[in-house]
C-alpha positions in Angstrom: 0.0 0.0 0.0 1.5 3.9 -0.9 3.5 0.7 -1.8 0.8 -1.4 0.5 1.4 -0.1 2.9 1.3 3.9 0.9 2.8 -0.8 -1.9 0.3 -0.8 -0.2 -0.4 4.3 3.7 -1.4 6.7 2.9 -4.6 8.6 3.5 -6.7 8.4 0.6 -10.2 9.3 -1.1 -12.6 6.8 -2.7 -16.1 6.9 -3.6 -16.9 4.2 -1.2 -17.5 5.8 2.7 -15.9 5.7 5.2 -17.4 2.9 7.7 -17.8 3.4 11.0 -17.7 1.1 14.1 -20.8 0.4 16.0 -22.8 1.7 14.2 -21.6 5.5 15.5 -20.8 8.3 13.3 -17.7 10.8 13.8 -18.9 13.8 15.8 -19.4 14.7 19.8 -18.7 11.9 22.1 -21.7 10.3 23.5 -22.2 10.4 27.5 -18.8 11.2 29.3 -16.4 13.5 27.0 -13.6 12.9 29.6 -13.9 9.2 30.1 -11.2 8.4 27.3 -9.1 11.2 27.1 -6.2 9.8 29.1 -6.2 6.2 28.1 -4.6 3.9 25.4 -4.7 2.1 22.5 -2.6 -0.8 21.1 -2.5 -0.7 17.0 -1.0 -3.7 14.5 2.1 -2.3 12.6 5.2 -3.5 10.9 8.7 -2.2 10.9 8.9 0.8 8.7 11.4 0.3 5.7 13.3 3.6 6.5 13.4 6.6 9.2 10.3 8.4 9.0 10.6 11.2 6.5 7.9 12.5 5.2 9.7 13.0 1.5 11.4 9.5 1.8 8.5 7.1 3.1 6.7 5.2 0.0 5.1 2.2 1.8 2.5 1.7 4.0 4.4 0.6 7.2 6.4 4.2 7.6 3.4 5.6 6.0 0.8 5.4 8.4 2.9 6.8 11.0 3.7 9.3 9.0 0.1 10.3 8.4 -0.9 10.1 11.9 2.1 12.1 13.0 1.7 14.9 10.5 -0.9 17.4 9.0 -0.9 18.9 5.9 -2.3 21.5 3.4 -5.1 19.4 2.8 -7.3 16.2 4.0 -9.5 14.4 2.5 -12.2 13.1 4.9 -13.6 9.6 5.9 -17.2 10.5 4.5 -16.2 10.6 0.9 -16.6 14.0 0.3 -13.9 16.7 -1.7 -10.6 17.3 -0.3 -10.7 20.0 1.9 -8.2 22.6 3.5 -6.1 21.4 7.2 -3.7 23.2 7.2 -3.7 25.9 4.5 -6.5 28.8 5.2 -6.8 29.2 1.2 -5.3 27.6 -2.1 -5.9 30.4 -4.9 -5.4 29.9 -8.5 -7.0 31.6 -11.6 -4.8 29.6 -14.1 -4.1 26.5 -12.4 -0.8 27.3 -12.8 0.1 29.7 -10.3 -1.0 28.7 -6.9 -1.2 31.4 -3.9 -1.2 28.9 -0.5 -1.9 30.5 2.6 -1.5 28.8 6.0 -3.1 29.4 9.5 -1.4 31.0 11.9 -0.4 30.0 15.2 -0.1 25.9 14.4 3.2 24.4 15.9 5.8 21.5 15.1 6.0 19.2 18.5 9.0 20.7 19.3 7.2 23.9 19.9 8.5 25.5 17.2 5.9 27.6 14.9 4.7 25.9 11.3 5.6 28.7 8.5 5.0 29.1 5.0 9.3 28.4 4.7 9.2 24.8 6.5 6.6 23.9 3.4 9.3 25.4 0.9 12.1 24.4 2.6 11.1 20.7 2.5 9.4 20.3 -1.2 13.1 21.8 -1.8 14.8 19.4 0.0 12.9 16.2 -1.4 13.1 17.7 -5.0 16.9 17.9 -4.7 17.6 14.7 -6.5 21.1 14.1 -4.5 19.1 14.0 -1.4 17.9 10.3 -2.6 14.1 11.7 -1.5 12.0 8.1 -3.1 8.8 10.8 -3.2 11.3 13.6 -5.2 9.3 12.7 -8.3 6.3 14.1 -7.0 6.9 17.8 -7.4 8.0 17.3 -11.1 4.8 19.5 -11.5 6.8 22.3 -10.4 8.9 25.1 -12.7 12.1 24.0 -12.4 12.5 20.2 -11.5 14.2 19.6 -14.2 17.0 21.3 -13.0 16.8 20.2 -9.6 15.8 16.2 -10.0 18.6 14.3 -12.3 17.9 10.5 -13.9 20.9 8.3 -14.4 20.4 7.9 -18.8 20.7 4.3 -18.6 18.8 2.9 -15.8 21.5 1.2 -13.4 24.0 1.3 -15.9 27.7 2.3 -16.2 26.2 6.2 -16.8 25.6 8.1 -13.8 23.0 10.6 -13.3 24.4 14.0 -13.9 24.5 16.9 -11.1 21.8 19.3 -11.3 22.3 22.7 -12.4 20.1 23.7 -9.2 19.4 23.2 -5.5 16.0 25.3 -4.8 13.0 25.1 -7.5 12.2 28.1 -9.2 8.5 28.0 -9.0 8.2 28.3 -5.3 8.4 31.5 -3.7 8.0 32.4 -0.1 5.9 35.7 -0.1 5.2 35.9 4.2 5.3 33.6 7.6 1.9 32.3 6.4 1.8 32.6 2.7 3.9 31.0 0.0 3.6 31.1 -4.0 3.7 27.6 -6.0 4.2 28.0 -10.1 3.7 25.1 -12.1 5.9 24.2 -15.3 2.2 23.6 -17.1 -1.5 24.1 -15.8 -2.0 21.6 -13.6 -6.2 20.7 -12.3 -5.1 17.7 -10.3 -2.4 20.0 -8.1 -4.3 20.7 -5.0 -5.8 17.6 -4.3 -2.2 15.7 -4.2 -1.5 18.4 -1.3 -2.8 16.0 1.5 -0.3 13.2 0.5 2.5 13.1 2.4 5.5 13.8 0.8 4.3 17.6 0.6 4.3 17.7 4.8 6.4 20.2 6.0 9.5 19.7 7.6 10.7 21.8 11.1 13.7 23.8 11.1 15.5 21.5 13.1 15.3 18.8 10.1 18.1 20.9 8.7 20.7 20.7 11.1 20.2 16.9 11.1 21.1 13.7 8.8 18.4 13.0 7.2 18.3 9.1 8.9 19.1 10.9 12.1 15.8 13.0 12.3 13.7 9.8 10.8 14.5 7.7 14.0 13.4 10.6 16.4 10.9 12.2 14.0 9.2 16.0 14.7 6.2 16.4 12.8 2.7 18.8 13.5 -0.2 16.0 13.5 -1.9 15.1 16.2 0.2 12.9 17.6 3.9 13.6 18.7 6.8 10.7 18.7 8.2 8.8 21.8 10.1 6.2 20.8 11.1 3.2 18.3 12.5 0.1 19.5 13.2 -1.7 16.2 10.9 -4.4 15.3 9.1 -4.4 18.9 7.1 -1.1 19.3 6.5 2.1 18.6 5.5 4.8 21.0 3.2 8.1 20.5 1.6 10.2 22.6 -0.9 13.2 21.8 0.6 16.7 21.5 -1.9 18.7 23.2 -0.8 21.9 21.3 -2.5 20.6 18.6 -5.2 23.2 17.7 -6.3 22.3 14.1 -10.1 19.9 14.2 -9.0 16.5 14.5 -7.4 16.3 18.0 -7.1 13.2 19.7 -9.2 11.7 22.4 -6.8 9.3 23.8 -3.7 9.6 25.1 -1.1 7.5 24.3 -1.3 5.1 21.0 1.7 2.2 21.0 2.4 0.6 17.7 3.4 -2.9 18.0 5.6 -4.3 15.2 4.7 -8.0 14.6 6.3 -10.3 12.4 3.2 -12.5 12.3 -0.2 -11.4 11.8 -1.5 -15.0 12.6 0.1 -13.8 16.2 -1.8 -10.7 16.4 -5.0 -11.9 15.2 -4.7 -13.8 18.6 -3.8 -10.3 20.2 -7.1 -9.4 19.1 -8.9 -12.3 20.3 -7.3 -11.7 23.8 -8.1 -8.2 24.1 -4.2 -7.4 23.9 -4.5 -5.8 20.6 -7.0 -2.5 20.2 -7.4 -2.7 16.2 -5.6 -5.1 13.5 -6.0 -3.6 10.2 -6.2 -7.3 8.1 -7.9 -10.3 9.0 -5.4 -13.3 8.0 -6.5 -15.1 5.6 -6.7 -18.3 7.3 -9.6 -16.7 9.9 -11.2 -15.9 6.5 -12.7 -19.5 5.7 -16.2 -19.9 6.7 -16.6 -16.7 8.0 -14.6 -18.0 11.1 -13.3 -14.1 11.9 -17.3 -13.2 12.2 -18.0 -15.8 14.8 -14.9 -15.2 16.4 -15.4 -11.3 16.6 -18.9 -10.7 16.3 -19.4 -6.6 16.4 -15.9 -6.0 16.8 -15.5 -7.7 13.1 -15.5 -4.4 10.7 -15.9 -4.9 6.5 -15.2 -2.2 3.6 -13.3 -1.8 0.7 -10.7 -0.2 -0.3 -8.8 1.4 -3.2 -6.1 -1.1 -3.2 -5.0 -3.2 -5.8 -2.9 -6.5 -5.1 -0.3 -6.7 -7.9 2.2 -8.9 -8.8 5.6 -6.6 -10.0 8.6 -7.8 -12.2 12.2 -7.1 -12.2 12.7 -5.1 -15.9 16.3 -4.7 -14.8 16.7 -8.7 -15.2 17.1 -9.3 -18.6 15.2 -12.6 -18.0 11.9 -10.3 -18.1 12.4 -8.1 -20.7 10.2 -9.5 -23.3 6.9 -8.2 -23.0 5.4 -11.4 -24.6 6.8 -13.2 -21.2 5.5 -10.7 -18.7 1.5 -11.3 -20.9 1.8 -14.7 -20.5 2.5 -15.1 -17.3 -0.5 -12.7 -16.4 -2.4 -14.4 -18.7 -1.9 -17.9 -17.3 -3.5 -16.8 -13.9 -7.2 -17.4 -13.0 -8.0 -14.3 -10.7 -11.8 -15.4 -10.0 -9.9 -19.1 -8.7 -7.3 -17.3 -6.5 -10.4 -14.7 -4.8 -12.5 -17.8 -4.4 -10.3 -19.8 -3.0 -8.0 -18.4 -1.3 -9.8 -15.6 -0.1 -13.4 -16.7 0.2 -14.8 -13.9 -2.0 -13.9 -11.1 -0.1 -11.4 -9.7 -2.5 -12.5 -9.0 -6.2 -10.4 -9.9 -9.6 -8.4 -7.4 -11.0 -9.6 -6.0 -14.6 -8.5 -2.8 -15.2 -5.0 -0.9 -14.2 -6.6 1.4 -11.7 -8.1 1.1 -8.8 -12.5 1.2 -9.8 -12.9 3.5 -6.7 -10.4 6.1 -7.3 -11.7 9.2 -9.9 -11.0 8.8 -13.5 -10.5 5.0 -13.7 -11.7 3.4 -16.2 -13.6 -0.6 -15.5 -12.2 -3.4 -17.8 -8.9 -1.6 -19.2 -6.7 -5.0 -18.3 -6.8 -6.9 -20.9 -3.9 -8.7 -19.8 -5.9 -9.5 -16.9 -8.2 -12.3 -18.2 -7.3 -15.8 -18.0 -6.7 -17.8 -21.1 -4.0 -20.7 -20.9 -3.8 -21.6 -24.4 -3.4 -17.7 -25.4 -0.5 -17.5 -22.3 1.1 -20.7 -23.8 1.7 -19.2 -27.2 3.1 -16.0 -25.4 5.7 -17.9 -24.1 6.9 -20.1 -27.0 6.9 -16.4 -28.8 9.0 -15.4 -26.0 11.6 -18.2 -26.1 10.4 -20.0 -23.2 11.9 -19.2 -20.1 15.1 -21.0 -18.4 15.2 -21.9 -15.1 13.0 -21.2 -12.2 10.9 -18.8 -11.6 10.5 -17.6 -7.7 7.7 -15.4 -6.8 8.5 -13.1 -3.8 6.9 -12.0 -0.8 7.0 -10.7 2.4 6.0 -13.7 5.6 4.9 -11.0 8.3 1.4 -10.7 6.4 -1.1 -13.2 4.9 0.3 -13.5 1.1 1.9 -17.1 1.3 -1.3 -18.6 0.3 -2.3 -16.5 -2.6 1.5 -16.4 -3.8 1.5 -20.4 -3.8 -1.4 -20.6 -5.9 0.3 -17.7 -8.6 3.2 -19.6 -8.7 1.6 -23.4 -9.1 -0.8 -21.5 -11.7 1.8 -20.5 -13.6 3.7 -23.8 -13.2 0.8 -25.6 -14.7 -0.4 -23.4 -16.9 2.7 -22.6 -18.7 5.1 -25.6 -17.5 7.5 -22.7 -16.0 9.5 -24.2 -12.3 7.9 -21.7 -10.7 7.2 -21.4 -6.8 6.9 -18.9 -4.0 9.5 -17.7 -1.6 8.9 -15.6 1.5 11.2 -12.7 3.2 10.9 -12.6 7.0 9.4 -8.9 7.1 8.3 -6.1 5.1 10.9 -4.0 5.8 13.6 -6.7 4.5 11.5 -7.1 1.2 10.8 -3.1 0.9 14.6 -3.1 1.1 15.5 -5.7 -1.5 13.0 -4.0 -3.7 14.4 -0.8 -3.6 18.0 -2.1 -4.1 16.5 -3.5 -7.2 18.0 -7.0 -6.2 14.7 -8.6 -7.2 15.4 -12.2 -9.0 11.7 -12.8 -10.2 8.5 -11.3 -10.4 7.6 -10.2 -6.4 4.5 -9.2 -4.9 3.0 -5.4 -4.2 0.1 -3.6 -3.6 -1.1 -0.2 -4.4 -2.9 1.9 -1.5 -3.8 5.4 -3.8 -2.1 8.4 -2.0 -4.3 11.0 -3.4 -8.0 10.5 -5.2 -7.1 10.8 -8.8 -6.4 7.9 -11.4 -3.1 9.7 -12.2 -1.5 8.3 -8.6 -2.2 5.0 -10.3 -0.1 6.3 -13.6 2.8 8.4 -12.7 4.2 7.0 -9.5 4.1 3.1 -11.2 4.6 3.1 -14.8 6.3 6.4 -15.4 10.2 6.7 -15.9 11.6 7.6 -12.5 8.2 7.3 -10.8 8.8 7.5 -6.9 7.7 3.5 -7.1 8.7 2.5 -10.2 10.7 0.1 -8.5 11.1 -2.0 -12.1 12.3 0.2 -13.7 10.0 0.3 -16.2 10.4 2.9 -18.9 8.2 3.2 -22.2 9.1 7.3 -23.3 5.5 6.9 -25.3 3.8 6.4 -21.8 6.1 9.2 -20.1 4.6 11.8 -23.1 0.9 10.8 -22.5 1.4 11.0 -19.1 2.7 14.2 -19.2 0.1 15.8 -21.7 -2.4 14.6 -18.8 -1.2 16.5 -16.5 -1.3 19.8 -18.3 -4.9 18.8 -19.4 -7.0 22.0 -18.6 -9.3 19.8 -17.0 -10.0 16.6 -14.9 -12.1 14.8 -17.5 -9.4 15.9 -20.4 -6.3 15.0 -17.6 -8.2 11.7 -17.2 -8.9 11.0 -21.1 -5.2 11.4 -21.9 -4.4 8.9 -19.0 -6.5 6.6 -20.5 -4.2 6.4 -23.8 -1.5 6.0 -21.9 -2.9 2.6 -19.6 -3.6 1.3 -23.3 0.3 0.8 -23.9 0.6 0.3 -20.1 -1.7 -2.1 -20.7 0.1 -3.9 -23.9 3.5 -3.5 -22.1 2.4 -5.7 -18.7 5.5 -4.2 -16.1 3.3 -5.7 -13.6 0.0 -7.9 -12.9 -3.2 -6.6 -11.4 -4.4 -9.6 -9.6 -7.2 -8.9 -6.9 -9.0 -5.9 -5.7 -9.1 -5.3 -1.7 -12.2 -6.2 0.4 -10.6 -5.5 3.9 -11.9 -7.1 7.1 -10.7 -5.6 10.4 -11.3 -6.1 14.0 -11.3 -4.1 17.4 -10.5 -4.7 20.7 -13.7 -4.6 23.1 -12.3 -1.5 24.9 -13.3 0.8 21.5 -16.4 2.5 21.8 -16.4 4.1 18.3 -13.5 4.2 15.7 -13.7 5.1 11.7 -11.8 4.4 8.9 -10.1 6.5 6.3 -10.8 5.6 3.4 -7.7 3.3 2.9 -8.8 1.3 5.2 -6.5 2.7 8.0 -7.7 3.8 11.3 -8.0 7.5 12.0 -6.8 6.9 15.4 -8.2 10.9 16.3 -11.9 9.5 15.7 -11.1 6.3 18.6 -13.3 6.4 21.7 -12.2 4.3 24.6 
């Protein structure tokens, strides 16, 4: 998620509502206002891939801390409806090009110091700064002048390195006052302000500067709701509520530990116990006849989410170069057996390349999605064949051994590949061998949307240098379309040219959309009321105690 997670955290918009536990909608606390405020709540996590900054954090573990322990320009609520401002008092434009942000006054950072119109500058700066190794830099290449801050190497991981860039700052922002700061695109841009709420445009305190960068990730300073207390690597992580906190969605408990489990079969039985407050996923295995309902009764929570499970290939092994491979190998996978089987129709099969919840996608654009064996078996002699075995990888501290069994003996008896799945022992490991691109076969991910617009499901993924691109897939065709999207002068034309470019997306195949999310989730019997965002996360400033 993000790369869920943000591949698969990130807080996100989807047509679907937000659902809410108990029955209970967000709002004033029913009966006793005071009778939570100063307890606790225990939440599932996993080990973040890298120190939490904002700029540098692309998958869901990081992520949701990250989104819990920021605030940005903008949020986009549980309901369903528009984005709407947070932080920012006003986002102006007459051109959607030039963009005047204001911010409210009198907000602080949880070290006390104020939040100014410079810390939002100074950090889309810093993260656009290509030799700062930001994995979210890409996502200010709206902005005059990041192509002279943000350098590619020309050969993707070859002997050419990327060359420096002619510039440090971007030239289309602009500080104009404490509260007020000037953003100019490189083209008109409709889509701008509702990215704002993602995270990798959070602003960064002062002190971020005098740090390392890893340095101020392990002891983190953000302006959310929640302030950092500590991180004790692959055991917990401690928050705590910063009562300074004067924007609408303060918290009503106190103190919020994120346990780091390896296991989610382990803290399913947390849950059970009434030693864990809110798991996130059901495993799989308390899927099969509806065992997690009897088990959990009304603490059992169902939605959906605008998540796609994916399976992702290495394009910098030459072994998966051939397009005609990658099709087959999709083709020669029967989604409706995998959702049925494995996860007892709660999850849907994949058919189109975004998310069907998320604005501007299109229903049905996969083609390479449908299952036909004798079509993936002619692929493949096309292709050469394929030599050797092929290991599908995942990560062991979620529930993805079953489904990644069944890819991998689907596409050992459908196309008479060796193929079989492999786990890494966390998410965090796999995160890491991803990013190092030291991938030796096709590997699973996930896609949590950051921001409600089908061109998070384009440009992060499938364009050249996309902030998880991890393939390194590259097609310049799909880089122009993309890019004409974005200076559409609308939404529907920004969503029409996106469209053209999923249709080579679509004939290229860098990765397989295999099942949509259902999500299943459970609370503790302590929780009076909770919602979801609308990624399925908790909004831990909605819990009542």
């Amino acid at each position: 998620m993000r790369v869920s997670k943000r591949a698969t955290s990130a807080i996100a918009l989807s047509a679907a509502a937000a659902l809410v536990a108990s029955g209970c909608s967000s709002g004033d606390n029913d009966g006793d206002p005071a009778a939570s405020k100063d307890g606790s709540i225990v939440i599932h996590g996993v080990q973040p891939e890298n120190p939490l900054v904002p700029s540098n954090t692309t998958e869901t573990g990081g992520g949701k801390i990250i989104d819990w322990m920021w605030t940005g320009l903008v949020e986009y609520p549980n309901d369903g409806g528009a984005p709407r401002n947070a932080l920012a008092e006003s986002i102006n434009t007459t051109d959607s090009k030039v963009f005047t942000i204001k911010i409210k006054k009198g907000t602080k950072f949880h070290d006390g110091t104020e939040v100014k119109a410079k810390n939002f500058v100074d950090a889309w700066n810093w993260a656009a700064y290509s030799p700062n190794g930001a994995q979210n830099g890409s996502f200010f290449s709206d902005i005059e002048g990041f192509d002279k801050t943000y350098t590619s190497d020309p050969d993707g991981e070859g002997p050419k390195k990327a060359p420096p860039p002619t510039a440090e700052k971007l030239s289309g922002l602009k500080v104009v006052d404490d509260q007020t700061f000037e953003v100019t695109l490189a083209a008109p841009t409709a889509v701008f302000p509702t990215k704002l709420g993602y995270s990798a445009f959070m602003p960064l305190p002062d002190v971020f500067f005098t740090q390392k960068p890893e340095e101020f990730g392990k002891k983190p300073v953000g302006n959310g709701p929640v302030k950092f207390v500590s991180w004790d690597d692959n055991v917990l992580i401690k928050l705590t509520r910063f009562d300074d906190y004067n924007l609408r969605d303060t918290m009503k408990v106190k103190d919020v530990d994120v346990k780091l489990y390896q296991d989610e079969t382990a803290a399913y039985n947390d849950l059970l116990a009434n030693n864990l407050d809110f798991l996130e996923s059901i495993p799989t295995s308390a899927l099969a006849g509806d065992k997690w309902k009897t088990d959990l009764g009304e603490r059992g929570l169902s939605t959906t989410t605008p998540t796609t499970g994916l399976i992702a290939f290495p394009m910098y092994d030459k072994r998966f170069q051939d397009p005609k491979l990658r099709r087959a190998v999709s083709l020669s996978i029967n989604r409706q057996e995998i959702t049925d089987k494995i996860f007892f129709g709660t999850r849907k099969p994949a058919d189109s390349w975004a998310n069907p919840l998320t604005p501007g996608a299109k229903p049905g654009n996969c083609t390479a999605c449908k299952f036909d064996a004798t079509e993936a078996k002619r692929l493949l002699a096309e292709a050469g064949g394929f030599q050797g075995e092929m290991v599908f990888f995942y990560n062991t501290d979620s529930s993805h051994k079953d489904w990644m069994d069944a890819v991998a003996q689907q596409v050992k008896t459908n196309l008479g590949i060796e193929a079989r799945a492999e786990g890494l022992p966390t998410f965090a490991v796999f995160r890491q061998q991803v990013n190092a691109r030291k991938m030796t076969g096709p590997y699973r991910a996930a896609w949590q949307q950051d921001y409600p617009d089908v061109e998070n499901w384009i440009n992060p993924l499938y364009v050249t240098g996309g902030s998880s691109n991890d393939g390194l897939y590259s097609n310049p065709q799909v880089d122009a379309l993309a890019k004409q999207a974005g200076a559409a002068p609308s939404l529907e034309a920004s969503h029409e040219a996106f469209s053209k470019a999923v249709e080579l997306v679509d004939q290229d195949v860098p990765s397989i959309p295999v099942y949509f999310y259902g999500q299943q989730s459970g609370h503790s019997e302590k929780i009076k009321k909770l919602e979801l965002n609308n990624v399925g996360e908790l909004d831990i400033t909605s819990v009542e105690l």
